[in-house]
C-alpha positions as semicolon CSV with decimal commas, in nm:
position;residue;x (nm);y (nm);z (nm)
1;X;14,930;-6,633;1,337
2;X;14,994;-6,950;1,191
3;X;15,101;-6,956;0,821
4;X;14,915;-7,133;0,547
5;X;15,048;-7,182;0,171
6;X;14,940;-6,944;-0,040
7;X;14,825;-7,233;-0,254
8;X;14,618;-7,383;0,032
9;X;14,466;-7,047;0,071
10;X;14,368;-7,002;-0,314
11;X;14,230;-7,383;-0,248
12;X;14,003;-7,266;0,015
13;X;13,853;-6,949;-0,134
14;X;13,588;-6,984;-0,363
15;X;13,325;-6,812;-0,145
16;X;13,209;-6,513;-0,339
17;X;13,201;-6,186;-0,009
18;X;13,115;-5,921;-0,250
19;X;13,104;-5,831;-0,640
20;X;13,026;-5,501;-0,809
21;X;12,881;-5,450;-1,131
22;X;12,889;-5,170;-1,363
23;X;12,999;-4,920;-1,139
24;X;12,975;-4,582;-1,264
25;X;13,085;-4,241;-1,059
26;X;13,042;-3,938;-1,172
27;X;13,110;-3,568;-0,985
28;X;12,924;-3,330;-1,067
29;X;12,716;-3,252;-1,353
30;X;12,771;-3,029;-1,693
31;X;13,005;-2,863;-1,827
32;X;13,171;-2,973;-1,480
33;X;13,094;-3,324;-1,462
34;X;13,388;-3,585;-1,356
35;X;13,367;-3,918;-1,434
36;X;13,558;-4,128;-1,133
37;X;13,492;-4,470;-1,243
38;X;13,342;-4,600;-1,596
39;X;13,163;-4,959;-1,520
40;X;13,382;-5,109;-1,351
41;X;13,303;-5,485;-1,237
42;X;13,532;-5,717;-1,007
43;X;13,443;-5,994;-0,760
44;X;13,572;-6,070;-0,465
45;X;13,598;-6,393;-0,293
46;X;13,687;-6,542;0,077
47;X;14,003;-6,587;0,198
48;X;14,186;-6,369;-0,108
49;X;14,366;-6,056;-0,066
50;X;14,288;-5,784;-0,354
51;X;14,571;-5,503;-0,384
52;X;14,413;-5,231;-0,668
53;X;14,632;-4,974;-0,804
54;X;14,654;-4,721;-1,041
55;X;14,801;-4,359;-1,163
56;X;14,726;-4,074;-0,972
57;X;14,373;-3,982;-1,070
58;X;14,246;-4,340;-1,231
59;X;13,972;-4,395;-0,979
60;X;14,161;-4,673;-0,724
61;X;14,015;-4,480;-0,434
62;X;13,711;-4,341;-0,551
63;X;13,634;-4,776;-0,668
64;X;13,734;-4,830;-0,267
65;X;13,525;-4,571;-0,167
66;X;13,209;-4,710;-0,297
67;X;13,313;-5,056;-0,258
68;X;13,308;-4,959;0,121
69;X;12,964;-4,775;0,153
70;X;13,142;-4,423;0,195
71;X;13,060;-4,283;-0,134
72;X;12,732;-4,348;-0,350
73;X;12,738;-4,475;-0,668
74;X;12,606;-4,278;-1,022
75;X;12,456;-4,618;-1,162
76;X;12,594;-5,013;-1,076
77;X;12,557;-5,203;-0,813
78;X;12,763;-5,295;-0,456
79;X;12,656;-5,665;-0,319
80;X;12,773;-5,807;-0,008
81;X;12,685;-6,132;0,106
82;X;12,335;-6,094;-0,073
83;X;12,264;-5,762;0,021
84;X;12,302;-5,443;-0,241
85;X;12,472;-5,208;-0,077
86;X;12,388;-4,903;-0,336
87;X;11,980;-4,961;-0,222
88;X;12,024;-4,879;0,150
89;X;11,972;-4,534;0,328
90;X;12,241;-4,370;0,456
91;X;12,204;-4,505;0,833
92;X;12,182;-4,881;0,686
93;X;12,483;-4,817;0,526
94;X;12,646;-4,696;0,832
95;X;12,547;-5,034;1,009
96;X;12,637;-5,258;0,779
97;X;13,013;-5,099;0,794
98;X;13,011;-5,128;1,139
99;X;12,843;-5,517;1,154
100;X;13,027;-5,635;0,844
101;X;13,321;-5,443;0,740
102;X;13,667;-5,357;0,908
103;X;13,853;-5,068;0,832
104;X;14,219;-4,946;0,795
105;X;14,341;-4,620;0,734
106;X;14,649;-4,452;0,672
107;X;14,632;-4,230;0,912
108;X;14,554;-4,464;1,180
109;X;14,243;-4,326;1,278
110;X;14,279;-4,391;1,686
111;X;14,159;-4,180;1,915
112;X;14,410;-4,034;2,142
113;X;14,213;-4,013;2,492
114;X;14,167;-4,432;2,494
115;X;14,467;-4,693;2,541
116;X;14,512;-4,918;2,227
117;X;14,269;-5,163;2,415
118;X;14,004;-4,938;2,418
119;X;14,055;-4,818;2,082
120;X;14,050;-5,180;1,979
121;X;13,752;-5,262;2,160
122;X;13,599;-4,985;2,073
123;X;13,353;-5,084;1,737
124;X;13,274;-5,350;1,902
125;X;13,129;-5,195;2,169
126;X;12,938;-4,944;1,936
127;X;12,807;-5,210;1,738
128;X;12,690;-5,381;2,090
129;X;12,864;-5,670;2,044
130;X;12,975;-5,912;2,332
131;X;13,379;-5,925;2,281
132;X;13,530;-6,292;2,203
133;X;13,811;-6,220;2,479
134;X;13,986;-6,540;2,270
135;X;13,995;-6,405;1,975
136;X;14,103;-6,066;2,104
137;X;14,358;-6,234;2,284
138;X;14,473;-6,448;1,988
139;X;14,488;-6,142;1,778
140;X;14,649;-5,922;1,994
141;X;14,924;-6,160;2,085
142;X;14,979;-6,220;1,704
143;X;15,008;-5,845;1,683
144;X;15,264;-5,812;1,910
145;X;15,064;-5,592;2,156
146;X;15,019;-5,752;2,427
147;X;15,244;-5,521;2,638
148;X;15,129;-5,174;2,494
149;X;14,774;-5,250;2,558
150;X;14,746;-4,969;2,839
151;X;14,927;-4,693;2,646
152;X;14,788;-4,395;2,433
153;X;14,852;-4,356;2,070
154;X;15,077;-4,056;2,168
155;X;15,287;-4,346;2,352
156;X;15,282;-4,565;2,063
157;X;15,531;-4,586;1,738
158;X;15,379;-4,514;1,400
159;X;15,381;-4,935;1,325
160;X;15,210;-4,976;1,674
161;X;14,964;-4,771;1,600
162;X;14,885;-4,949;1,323
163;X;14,918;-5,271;1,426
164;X;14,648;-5,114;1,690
165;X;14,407;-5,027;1,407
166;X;14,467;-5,405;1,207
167;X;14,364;-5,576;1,541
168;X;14,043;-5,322;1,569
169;X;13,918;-5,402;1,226
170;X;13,968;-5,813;1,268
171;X;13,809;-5,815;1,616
172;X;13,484;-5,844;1,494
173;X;13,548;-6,112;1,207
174;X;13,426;-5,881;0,940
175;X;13,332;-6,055;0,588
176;X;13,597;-5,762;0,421
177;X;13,820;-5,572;0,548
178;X;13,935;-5,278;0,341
179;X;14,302;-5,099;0,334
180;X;14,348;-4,796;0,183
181;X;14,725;-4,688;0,156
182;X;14,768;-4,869;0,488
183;X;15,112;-4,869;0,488
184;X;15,133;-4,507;0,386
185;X;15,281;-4,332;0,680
186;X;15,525;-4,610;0,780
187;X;15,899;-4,665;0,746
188;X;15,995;-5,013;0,516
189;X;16,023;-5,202;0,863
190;X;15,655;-5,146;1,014
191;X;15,488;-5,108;0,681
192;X;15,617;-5,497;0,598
193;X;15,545;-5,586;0,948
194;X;15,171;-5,432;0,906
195;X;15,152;-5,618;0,566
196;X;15,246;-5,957;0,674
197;X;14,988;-5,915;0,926
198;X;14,732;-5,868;0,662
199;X;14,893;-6,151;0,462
200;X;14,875;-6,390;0,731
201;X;14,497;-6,331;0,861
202;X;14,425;-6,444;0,480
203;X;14,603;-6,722;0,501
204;X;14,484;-6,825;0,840
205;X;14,185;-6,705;0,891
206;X;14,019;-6,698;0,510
207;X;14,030;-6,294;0,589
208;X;13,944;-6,092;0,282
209;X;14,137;-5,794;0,221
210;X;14,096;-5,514;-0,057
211;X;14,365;-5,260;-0,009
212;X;14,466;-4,941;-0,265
213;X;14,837;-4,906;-0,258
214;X;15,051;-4,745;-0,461
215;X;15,379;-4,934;-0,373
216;X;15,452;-5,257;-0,529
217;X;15,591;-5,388;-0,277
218;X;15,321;-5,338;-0,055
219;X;15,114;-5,481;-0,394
220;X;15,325;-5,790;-0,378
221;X;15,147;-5,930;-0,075
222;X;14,851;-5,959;-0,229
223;X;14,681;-6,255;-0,432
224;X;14,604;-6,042;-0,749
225;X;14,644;-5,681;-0,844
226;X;14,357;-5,518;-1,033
227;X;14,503;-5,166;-1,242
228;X;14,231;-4,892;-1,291
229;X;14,313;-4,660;-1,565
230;X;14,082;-4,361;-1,648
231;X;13,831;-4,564;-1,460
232;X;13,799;-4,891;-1,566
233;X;13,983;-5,190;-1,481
234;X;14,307;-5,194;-1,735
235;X;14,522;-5,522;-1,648
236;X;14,500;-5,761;-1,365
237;X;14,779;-5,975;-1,204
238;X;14,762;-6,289;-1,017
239;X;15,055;-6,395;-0,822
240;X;15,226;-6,068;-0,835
241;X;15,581;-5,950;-0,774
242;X;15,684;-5,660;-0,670
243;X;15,923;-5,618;-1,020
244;X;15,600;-5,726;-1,219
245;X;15,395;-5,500;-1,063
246;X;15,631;-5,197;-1,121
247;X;15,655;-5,270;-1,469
248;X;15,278;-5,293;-1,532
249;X;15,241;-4,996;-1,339
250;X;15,532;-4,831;-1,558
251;X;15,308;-4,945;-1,902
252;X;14,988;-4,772;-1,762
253;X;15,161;-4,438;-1,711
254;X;15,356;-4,421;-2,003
């Protein structure tokens, strides 16, 4: 892909994709009752890549979670691109993750009977979409795929498969794509590779990206870093480093 400052990039995004508002989460109820996240509010524009992290147990995933549509919210609201996610049914929700939103897991999340260009291909198809053969094409060969496109994930390296599931959640152009621990099950090599893949569909293709890491490293690719802490938004960083990361990471669990 080609590369773009990260300046020109910052230039270009002032498109708000989504915001959330007072987000509250709370498991269970009683005695019992957990309280995930404690009104948090962040927005999110085009063309920026969000890293959010967090101790164990501060609410970084559960805040992904119902950023995404897979969890429900206690109280707060979810907008994308006009449209409050926290008001649909269950089935609308499911849609508008499939239409809108691209997904990457840390487990991959392939499915071992299809070849990488099926799995690729393959919410596209669900959704009904006509495929833009250029853009898979552009994508793919940016990926580094283009010769394991006929070969099961079984075939395929950990950072292939992967790179498989990055080129599956850009194929359809989706206004966010979310990350969670994406680099997770990778060695240092692929999980940089997978990253400056990421990196460089914000930069060239105003992608947004919200990923939950906990590696700073993985952090430093990002444009900011929001911190949860006991479920609300402690620090943020813009322009982050790896060795600032770590040490405002350090702060919130000490």
């Amino acid at each position: 892909m080609p590369e773009l400052t990260r300046a020109q990039g910052r230039e270009a995004a002032t498109e708000e994709v989504m915001a959330a508002t007072a987000l509250v989460k709370v498991y269970g109820s009683g005695d019992g009752a957990v309280t995930a996240l404690r009104g948090v509010s962040a927005a999110f524009t085009r063309g920026r890549f969000t890293a959010i992290m967090g101790p164990s147990g501060s609410g970084k995933s559960t805040f992904l979670h119902c950023l995404a549509g897979l969890d429900t919210v206690t109280s707060g609201s979810v907008v994308l691109g006009g449209v409050d996610l926290t008001g649909l049914s269950r089935t609308r929700r499911t849609e508008l993750r499939r239409d809108r939103m691209g997904f990457v897991f840390q487990s991959f999340n392939l499915l071992p009977m299809l070849t990488a260009e099926e799995n690729i291909l393959l919410t596209a198809r669900l959704a009904g979409r006509d495929v833009d053969r250029r853009w898979f094409d552009t994508i793919v060969d940016a990926l580094g795929l283009r010769e394991r496109l006929g070969h099961r994930p079984a075939q395929l390296s950990g950072g292939q498969q992967q790179r498989v599931a990055v080129a599956r959640a850009l194929l359809t152009r989706p206004e966010v794509l979310f990350a969670d621990e994406p680099t997770g099950n990778l060695d240092s090599r692929s999980g940089a590779e997978v990253l400056g893949f990421l990196r460089s569909a914000v930069d060239s293709y105003r992608q947004t990206v919200i990923m939950v890491t906990h590696d700073p490293k993985a952090a430093a690719h990002a444009d900011r870093v929001l911190f949860l802490a006991d479920g609300v938004i402690a620090d943020e960083l813009t322009a982050p480093t790896a060795d600032a990361v770590h040490a405002r990471m350090r702060r919130l669990e000490g």
